[in-house]
C-alpha positions in Angstrom: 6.0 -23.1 14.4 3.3 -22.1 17.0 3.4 -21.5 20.4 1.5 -24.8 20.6 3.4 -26.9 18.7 6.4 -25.9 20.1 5.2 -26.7 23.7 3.4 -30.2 22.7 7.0 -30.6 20.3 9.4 -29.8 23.7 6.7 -32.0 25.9 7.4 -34.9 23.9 11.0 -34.5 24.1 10.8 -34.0 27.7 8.6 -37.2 28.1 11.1 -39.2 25.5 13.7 -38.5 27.8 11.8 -39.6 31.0 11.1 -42.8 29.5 14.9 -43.2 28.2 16.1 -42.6 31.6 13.1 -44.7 33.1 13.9 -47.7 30.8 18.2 -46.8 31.6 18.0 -47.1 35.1 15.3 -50.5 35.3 17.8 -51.9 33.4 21.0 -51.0 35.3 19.5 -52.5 38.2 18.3 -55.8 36.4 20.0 -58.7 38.2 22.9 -60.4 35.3 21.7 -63.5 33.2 23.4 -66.5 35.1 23.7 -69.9 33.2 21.7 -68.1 30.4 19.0 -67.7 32.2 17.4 -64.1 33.8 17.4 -64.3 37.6 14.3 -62.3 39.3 14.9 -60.7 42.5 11.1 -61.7 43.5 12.0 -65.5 43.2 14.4 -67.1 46.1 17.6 -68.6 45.7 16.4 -72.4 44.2 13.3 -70.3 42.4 16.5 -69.0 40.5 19.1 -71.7 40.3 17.1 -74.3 39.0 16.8 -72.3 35.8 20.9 -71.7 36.1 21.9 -74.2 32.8 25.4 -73.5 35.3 24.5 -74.5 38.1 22.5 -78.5 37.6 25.9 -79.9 39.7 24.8 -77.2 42.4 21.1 -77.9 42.7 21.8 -81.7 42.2 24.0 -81.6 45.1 21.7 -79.1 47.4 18.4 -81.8 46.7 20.8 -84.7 47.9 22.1 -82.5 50.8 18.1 -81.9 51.8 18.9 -78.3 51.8 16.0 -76.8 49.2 13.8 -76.0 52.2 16.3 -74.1 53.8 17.8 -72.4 50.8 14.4 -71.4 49.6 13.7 -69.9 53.3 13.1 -66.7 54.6 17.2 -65.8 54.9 18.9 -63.6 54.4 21.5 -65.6 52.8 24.8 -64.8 50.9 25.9 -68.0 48.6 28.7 -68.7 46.8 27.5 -70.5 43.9 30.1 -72.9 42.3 29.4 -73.7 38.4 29.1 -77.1 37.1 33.0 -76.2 35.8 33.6 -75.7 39.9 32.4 -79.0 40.0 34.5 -80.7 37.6 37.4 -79.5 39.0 36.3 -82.4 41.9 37.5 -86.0 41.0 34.4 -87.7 39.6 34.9 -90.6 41.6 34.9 -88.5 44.4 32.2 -85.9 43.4 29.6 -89.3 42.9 30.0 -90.7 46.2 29.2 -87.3 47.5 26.0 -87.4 46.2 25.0 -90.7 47.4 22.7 -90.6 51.2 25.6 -92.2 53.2 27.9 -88.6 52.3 24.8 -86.5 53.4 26.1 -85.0 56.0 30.0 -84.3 54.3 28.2 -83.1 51.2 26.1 -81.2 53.6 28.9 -79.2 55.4 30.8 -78.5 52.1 27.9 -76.8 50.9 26.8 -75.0 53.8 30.4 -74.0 54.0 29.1 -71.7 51.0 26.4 -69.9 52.6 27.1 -67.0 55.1 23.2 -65.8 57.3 23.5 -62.3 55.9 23.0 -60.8 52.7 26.3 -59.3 51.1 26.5 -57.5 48.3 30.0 -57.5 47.0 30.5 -53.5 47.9 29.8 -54.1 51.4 32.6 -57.2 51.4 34.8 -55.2 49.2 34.4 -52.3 52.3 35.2 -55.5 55.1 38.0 -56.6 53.0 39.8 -52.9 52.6 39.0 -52.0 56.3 40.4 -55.3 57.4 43.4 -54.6 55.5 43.3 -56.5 52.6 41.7 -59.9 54.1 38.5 -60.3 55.4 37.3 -63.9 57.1 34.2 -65.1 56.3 32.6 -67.1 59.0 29.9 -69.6 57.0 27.2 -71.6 57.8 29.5 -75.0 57.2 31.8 -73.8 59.8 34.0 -73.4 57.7 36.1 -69.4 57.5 36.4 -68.3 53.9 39.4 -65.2 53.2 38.1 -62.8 51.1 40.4 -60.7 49.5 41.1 -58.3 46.4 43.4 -60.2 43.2 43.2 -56.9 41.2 39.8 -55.6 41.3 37.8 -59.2 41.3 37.3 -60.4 44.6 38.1 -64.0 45.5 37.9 -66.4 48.3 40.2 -68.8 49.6 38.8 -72.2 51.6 40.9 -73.4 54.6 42.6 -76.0 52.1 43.8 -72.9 50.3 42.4 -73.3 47.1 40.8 -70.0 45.6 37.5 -69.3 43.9 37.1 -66.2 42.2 33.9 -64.6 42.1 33.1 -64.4 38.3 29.2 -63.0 38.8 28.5 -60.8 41.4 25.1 -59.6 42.9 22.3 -61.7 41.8 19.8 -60.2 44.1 17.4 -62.8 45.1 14.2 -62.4 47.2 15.6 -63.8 50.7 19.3 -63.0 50.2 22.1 -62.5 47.2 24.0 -65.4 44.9 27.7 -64.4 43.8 28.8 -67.0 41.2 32.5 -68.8 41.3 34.7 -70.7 39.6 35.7 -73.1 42.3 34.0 -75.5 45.0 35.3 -74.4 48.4 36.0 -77.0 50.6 36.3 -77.6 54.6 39.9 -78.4 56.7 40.8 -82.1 56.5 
């Protein structure tokens, strides 16, 4: 082997590994697929949910709320984004009249009571939950105070009715804030 071929031969290598590590570390920093789909971090919190096959209770309910103007905002915003199986766990009876415009402003609180003005990544609440000493409140836009705490190493949230949500996605980075999935609607004090 020449002197040469042996540099052009280790320059390759070199530049195969660049673009191995390039292509490793785009990718560990690619938002998770929610509801099938692939959320952007360029696109804003309804940019992204609408394409959510998870989430059609969720943006059904925000458009009936008249809250896509705000959610697609400037932000920062943290939401807590129940599934369509969150939903289901609601009485359908219940969950209908919700949605029609005389419950606009019930429907509005309980969904507000899942947004926080600041963007949170779940290391940062994880932090606020350990430095609180294993409960964190978290003060929402609804009014309502969420407890975040640790159930093993998934953080979940309880709603002031008690009922817990666990966040099952974490870290959808969005351009004017962050979505954490759940598994439960949380709901305001009687």
């Amino acid at each position: 082997m020449t002197k040469s071929t042996f540099i052009s031969a280790v320059t390759a290598a070199v530049l195969s590994l660049s673009a191995s590590a390039a292509f490793a570390e785009s990718h560990a920093m690619a938002n998770p697929m929610v509801g099938g789909a692939e959320m952007f971090a360029d696109k804003n919190i309804v940019e992204n949910a609408v394409n959510s096959a998870d989430h059609t209770t969720l943006v059904a309910a925000v458009t009936a709320a008249g809250l896509v103007d705000t959610l697609a905002g400037e932000g920062p915003f943290t939401v807590f984004a129940p599934t369509n199986d969150a939903f289901a766990k609601i009485d359908p009876e219940q969950l209908a009249a919700l949605l029609l415009p005389e419950n606009k402003a019930a429907l509005t609180q309980i969904l507000t009571c899942h947004v926080v003005a600041a963007d949170v990544m779940s290391d940062a609440l994880g932090g606020m939950i350990n430095d609180d000493g294993g409960e964190h409140p978290v003060p929402t836009l609804g009014g309502c105070t969420l407890t975040a705490k640790y159930d093993g190493d998934m953080i979940t949230l309880t709603d002031e009715r008690g009922q817990v949500a666990q966040i099952t996605i974490a870290d959808v980075k969005q351009s004017n804030g962050v979505i954490h999935v759940i598994d439960t609607v949380m709901l305001p004090a009687e």
